[in-house]
C-alpha positions in Angstrom: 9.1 55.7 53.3 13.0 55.7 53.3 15.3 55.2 50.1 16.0 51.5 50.9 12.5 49.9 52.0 11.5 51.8 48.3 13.8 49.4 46.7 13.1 46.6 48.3 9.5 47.0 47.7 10.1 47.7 43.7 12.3 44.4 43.4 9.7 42.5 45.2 7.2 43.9 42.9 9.1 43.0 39.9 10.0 39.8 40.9 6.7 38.8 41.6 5.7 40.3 38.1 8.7 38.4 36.7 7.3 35.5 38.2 3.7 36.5 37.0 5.0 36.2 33.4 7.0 33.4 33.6 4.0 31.3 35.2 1.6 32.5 32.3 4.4 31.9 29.8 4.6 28.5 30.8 1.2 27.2 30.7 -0.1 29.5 27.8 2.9 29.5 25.3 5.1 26.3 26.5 2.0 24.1 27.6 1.8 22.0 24.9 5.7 21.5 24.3 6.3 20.7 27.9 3.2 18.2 27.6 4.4 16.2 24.7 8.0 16.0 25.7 9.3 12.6 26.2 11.0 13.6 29.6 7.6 13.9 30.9 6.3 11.3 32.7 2.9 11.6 33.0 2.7 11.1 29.3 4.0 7.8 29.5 1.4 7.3 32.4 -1.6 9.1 30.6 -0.9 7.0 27.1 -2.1 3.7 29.4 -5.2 5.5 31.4 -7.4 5.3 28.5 -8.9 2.6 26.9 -8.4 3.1 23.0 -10.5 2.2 20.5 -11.0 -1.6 18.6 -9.3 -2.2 15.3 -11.1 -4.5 13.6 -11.8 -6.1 10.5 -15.3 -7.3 10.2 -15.9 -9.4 13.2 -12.6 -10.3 13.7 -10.7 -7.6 16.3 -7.2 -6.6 14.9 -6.2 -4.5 18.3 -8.0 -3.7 21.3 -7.6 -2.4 24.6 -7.4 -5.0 27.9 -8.2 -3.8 31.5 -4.0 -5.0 33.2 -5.8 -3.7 36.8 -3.0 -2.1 37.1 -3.2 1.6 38.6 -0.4 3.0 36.5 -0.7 1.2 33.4 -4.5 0.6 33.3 -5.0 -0.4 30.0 -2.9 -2.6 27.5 -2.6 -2.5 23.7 -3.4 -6.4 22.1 -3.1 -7.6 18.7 -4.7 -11.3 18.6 -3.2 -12.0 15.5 -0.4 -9.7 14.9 2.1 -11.0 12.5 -0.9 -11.6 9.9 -2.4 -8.0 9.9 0.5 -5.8 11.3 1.6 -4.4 8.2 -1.9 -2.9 8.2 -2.6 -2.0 12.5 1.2 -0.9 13.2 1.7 -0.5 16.7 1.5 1.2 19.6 3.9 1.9 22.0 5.2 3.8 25.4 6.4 7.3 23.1 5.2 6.3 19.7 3.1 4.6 17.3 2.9 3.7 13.8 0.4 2.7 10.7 -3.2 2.8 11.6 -2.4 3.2 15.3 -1.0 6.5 14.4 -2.7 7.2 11.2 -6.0 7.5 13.5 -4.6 8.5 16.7 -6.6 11.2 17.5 -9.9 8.8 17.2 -8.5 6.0 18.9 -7.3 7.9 21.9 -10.7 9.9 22.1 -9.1 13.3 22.2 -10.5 14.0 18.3 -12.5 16.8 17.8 -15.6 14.5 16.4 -16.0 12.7 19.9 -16.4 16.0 21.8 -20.4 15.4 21.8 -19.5 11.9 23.1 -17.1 13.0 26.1 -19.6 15.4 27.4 -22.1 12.9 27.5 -19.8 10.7 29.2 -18.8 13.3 31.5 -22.6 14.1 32.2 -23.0 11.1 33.2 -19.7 10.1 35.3 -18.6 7.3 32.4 -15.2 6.4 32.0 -14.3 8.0 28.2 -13.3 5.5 25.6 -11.9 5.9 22.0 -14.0 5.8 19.2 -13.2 2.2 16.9 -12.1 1.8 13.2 -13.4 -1.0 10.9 -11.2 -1.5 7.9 -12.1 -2.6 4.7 -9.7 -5.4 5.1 -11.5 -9.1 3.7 -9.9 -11.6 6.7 -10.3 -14.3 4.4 -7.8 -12.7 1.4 -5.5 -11.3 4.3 -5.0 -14.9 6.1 -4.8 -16.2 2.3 -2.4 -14.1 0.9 0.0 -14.5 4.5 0.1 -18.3 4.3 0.3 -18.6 0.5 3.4 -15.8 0.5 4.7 -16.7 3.6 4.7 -20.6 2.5 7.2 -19.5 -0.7 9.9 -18.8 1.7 10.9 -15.8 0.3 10.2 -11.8 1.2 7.6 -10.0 -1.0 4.0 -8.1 -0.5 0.4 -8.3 -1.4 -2.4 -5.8 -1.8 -5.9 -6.9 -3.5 -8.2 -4.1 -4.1 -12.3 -4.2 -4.7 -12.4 -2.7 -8.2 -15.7 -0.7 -8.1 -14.6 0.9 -4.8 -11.4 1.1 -4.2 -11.4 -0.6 -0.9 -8.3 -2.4 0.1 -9.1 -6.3 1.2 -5.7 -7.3 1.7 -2.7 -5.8 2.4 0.3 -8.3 3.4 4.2 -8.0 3.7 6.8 -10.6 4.3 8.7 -10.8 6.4 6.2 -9.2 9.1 6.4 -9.3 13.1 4.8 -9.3 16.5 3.6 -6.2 17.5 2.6 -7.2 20.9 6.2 -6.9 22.5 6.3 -3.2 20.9 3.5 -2.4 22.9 4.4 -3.6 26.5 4.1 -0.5 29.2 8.4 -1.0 29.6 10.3 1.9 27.7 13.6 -0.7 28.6 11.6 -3.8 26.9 9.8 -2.3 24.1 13.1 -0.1 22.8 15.1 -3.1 22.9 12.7 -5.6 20.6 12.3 -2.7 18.6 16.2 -2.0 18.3 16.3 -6.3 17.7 13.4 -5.5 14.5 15.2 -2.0 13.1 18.3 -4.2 12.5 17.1 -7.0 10.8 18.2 -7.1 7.2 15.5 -8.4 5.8 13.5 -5.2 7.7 10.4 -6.4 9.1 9.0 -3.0 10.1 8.6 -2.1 6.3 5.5 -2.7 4.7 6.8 -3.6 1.6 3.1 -3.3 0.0 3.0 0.5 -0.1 6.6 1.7 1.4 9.3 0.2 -1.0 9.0 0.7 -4.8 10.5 -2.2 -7.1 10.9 -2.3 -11.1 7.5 -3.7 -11.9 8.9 -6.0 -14.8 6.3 -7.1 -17.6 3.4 -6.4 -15.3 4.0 -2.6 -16.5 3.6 -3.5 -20.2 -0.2 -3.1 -19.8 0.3 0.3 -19.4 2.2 0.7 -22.4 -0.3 -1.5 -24.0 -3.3 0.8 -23.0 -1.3 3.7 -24.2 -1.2 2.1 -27.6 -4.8 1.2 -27.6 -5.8 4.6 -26.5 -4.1 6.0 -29.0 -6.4 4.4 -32.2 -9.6 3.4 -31.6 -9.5 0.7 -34.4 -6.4 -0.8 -32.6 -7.9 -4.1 -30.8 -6.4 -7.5 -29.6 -6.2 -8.6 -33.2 -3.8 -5.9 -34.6 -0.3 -7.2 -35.7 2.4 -5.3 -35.1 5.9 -6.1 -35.5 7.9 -8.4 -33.0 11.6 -9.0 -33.8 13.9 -11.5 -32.0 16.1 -8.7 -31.0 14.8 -4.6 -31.3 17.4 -2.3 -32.5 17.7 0.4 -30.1 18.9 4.1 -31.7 21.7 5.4 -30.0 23.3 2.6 -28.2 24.2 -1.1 -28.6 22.3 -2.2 -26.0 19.8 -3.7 -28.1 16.3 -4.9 -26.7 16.2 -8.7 -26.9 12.7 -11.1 -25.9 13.8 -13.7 -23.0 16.9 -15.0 -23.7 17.0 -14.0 -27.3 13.9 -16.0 -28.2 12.0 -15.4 -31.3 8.2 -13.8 -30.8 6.0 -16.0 -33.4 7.2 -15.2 -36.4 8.3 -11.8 -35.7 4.8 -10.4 -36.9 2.1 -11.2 -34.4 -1.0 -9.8 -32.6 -1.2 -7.7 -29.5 -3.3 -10.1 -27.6 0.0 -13.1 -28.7 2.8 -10.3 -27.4 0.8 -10.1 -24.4 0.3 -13.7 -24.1 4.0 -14.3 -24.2 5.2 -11.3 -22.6 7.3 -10.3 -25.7 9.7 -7.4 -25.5 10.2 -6.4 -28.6 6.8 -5.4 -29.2 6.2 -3.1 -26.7 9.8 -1.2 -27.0 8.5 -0.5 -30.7 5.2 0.6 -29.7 6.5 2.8 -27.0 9.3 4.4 -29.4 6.4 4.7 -31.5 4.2 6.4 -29.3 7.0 8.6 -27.9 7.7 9.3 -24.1 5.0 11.9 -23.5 2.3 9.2 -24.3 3.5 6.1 -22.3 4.6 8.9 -19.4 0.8 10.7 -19.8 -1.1 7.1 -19.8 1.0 6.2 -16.4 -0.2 9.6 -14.5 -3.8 8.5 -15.3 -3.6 5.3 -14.0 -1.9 7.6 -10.8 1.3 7.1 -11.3 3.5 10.3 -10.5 0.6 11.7 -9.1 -0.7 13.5 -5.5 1.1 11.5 -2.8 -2.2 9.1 -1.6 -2.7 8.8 1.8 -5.0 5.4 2.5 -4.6 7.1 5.4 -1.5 5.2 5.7 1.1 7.4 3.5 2.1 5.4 0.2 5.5 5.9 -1.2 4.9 7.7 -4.5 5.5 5.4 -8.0 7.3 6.9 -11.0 7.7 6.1 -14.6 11.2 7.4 -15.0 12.5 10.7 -16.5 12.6 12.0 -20.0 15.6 10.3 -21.8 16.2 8.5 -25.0 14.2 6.6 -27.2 16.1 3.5 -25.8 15.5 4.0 -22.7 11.9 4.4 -23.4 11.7 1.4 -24.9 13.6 0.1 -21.4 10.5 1.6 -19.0 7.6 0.4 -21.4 8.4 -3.1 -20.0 9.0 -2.1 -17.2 12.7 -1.3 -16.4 15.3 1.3 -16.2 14.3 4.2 -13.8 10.3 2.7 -13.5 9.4 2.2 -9.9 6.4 0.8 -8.6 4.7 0.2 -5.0 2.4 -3.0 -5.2 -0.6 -1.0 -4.5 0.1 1.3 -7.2 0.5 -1.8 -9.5 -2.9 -2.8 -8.0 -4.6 0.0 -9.1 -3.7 -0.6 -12.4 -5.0 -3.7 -12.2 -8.2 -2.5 -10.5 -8.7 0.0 -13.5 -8.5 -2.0 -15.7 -10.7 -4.4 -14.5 -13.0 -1.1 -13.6 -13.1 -0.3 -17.4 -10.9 2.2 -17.1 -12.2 4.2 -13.9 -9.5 4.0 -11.2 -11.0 4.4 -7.6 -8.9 6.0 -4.4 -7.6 3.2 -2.6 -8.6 3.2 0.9 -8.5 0.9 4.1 -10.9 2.9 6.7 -14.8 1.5 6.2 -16.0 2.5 9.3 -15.3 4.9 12.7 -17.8 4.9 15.1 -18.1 6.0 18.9 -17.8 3.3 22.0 -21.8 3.5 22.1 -21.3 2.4 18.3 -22.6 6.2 16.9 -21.3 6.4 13.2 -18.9 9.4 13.3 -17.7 9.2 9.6 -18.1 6.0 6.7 -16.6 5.3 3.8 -17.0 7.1 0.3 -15.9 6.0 -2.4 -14.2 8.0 -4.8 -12.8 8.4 -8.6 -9.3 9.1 -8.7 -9.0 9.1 -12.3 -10.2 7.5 -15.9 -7.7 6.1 -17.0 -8.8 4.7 -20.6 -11.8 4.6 -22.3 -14.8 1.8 -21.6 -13.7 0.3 -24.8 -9.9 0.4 -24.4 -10.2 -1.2 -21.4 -12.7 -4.0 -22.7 -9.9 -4.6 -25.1 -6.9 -5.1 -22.3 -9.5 -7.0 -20.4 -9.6 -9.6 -23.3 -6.1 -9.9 -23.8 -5.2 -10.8 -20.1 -7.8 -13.2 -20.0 -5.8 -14.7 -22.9 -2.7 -14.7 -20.8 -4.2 -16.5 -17.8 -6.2 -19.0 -20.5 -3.1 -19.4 -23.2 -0.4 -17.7 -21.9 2.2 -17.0 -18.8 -0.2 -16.9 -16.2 -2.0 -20.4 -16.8 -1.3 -21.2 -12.8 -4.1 -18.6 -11.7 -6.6 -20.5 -13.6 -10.0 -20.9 -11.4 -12.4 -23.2 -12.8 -15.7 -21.7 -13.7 -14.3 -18.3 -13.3 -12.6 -15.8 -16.1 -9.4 -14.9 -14.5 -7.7 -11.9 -16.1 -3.5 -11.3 -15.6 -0.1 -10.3 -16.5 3.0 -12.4 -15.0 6.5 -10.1 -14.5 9.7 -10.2 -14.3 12.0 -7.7 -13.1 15.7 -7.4 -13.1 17.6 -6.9 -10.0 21.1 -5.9 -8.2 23.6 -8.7 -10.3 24.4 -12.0 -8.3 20.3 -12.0 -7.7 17.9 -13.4 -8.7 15.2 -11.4 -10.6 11.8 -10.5 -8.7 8.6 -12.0 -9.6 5.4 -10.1 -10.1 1.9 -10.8 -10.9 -1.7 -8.8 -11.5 -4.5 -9.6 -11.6 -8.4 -9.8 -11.4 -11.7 -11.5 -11.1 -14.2 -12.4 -12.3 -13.0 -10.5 -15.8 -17.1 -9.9 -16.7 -17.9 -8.4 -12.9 -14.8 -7.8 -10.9 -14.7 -8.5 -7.2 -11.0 -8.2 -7.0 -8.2 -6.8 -8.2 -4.0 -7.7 -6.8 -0.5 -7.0 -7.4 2.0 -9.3 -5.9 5.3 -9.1 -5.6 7.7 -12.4 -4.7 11.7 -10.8 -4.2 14.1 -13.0 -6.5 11.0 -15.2 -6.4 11.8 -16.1 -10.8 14.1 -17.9 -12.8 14.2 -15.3 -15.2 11.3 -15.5 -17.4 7.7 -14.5 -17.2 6.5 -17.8 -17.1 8.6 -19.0 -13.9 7.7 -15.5 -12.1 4.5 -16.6 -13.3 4.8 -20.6 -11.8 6.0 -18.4 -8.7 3.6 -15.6 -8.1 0.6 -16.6 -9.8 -0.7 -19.6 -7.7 -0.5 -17.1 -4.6 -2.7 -14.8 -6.5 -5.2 -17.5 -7.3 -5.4 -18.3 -3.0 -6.7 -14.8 -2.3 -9.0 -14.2 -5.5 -10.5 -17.6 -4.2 -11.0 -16.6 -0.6 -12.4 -13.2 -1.8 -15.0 -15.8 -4.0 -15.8 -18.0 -2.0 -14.1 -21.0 -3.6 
């Protein structure tokens, strides 16, 4: 063979090896990159060929699948009521999804790993494959309560009742919501510009407010400090009397600590369960100086605050107490101001402990995932997050917000025949606005069946009582539902 024809033969050869290599590189190393890029259509075509798994609720289905007939986008995402639960089901849409849509994806879409049994049998037996469905722990009753009862006050705010002695989430609600249906149309055009119309909303619809947005939690916080107290001395009980000055000098500054608009507390020496009752401030700025920050900030991380980031699965915005400063502005975060930020299901938890006698569960919103045959593939398990206080502590702060619903700010959640325990809030916001209005709570007090935070945005007039006019009667609609009344 000639010089030449040798040449051409080796640059066939290594163009063809070349080409060998840049096939296998392809599909072994850039497979999975060039199969989820957006540029890719069949994606956007494969997203709509299978029919995902129910969302439900119960009875009542949240999301499902509908057969469109049509050969390119066979199956539909559909949300029968999806203002009232989408803060909860999210969405699904041509290149993304969101909440539980994304949160159990891989289950919904039946590509998980634990449905590999059920897409052989399927495949065995020439069955078109189907997602597997999640039940939630969500009570339909509290969730349709709690979204006409906050969505009647006109203003923007969240929900989120938990079942004490499990954890599980019955409601989770946040106002202003919207319609995930349009975000779910097979139309990259349509669905990208209602979503645009949603992402600039001020009043930002697309956040769940409930677990995604922390607020000052106001007064509500005070039962922290007050467990913090009472776990501190076992002979301290509702009865103690500790000092309760109109206005509590604060070291260090002249920002004193004043009650609501300089008001007297009793006769400036009164009992836990009365500073509670009123929602005093002085009380609990002297306790907490008292105490000193590495209590209040240790009696916070039991109840979880601070803690591991919680995934319900949905990911929860982590809560803080606030940094290590001065003794005044300790006494500012034991009632629930200066640099303390809470998520409403945080402050639920705290409820929920309480109410627990002092065990706090994991909050969590999946009961349920089973196959499309209706095979169990996993169930829920409850689970201790922490404790919190002690039996009798909590026995103790159980007493005293009964005393505030009976006697004191929170007389609106009242239930007849039923021992309602609460704390009303107020929390100070930007200036020019009105403060926000918060409320916890649960029932019954002697065998809890729920537990709720509640947040209403520059939903008081100031005080604890007109957060708790505000904020509490909202509460009372969803513990009834969750009751029966």
């Amino acid at each position: 063979m000639n010089g030449p024809l040798k040449r051409a033969a080796l640059a066939c050869l290594l163009m063809f090896g070349l080409l060998m290599i840049n096939v296998n590189y392809l599909q072994a190393v850039r497979a999975e990159d060039l199969r989820s890029d957006a540029r890719n259509p069949r994606n956007f075509y494969a997203r709509y060929e299978i029919e995902r798994g129910r969302i439900t609720a119960g009875n009542k289905v949240l999301a499902e699948s509908v057969d469109t007939g049509d050969n390119k986008f066979r199956f539909q995402r559909r949300y029968p009521e999806g203002k009232i639960y989408a803060p909860v089901t999210g969405f699904f849409a041509p290149e993304s999804e969101r909440d539980m849509e994304r949160a159990e994806n891989r289950l919904l879409n039946g590509t998980s790993a634990d449905l590999l049994i059920r897409r052989s049998i399927d495949l065995f037996t020439a069955k078109r494959s189907k997602g597997a469905n999640v039940d939630l722990t969500i009570n339909p009753r509290a969730q349709e309560a709690a979204y006409r009862a906050l969505g009647a006050s006109g203003k923007k705010g969240a929900l989120v009742a938990i079942e004490p002695k499990t954890g599980a989430i019955l409601a989770m609600v946040s106002i202003p919501t919207y319609d995930p249906n349009p975000l779910s149309k097979p139309s990259k055009e349509d669905v990208n510009k209602a979503y645009r119309k949603l992402d600039k909303d001020e009043d930002r619809p697309l956040v769940n407010r409930a677990i995604e947005r922390t607020y000052p939690p106001g007064s509500t916080f005070k039962v922290v400090t007050m467990a913090a107290y009472l776990e501190s001395d076992d002979t301290v009980g509702p009865q103690t009397e500790v000092d309760a000055p109109q206005v509590l000098d604060l070291p260090n500054t002249s920002a004193d600590l004043p009650n609501y608009g300089g008001a007297a507390c009793g006769s400036g020496r009164v009992t836990l369960s009365f500073a509670l009752e009123k929602s005093c401030n002085t009380p609990f700025g002297k306790i907490a100086m008292q105490l000193g920050y590495d209590a209040v900030h240790d009696q916070a991380e039991k109840f979880g605050i601070g803690g591991d980031a919680l995934e319900i699965p949905l990911s929860v915005s982590a809560s803080d107490f606030g940094p290590r400063e001065d003794e005044a502005a300790l006494a500012q975060a034991s009632i629930g101001q200066r640099s303390n930020q809470m998520t409403p299901l945080q402050m639920a938890m705290i409820a929920a402990g309480i109410a627990n006698n002092g065990v706090v569960m994991k909050p969590y919103l999946v009961n349920r995932i089973a196959d499309a045959e209706g095979g169990e593939i996993d169930g829920a398990d409850p689970t201790e997050l922490s404790t919190a206080m002690s039996e009798d502590s909590a026995r103790k702060l159980q007493e005293m917000m009964v005393n505030v619903v009976n006697n004191g700010t929170a007389s609106a959640a009242q239930i007849p025949g039923v021992s309602v325990g609460g704390k009303t809030g107020t929390a100070e916001t930007a200036r020019g606005k009105a403060p926000h209005a918060w409320f916890i709570s649960f029932a019954p007090a002697d065998d809890p069946k729920i537990a709720l935070a509640l947040i209403v945005e520059s939903g008081s007039a100031g005080d604890d009582a007109s957060g708790g006019h505000t904020a509490a009667p909202i509460a009372k609609s969803v513990m009834e539902a969750v009751l029966g009344r």
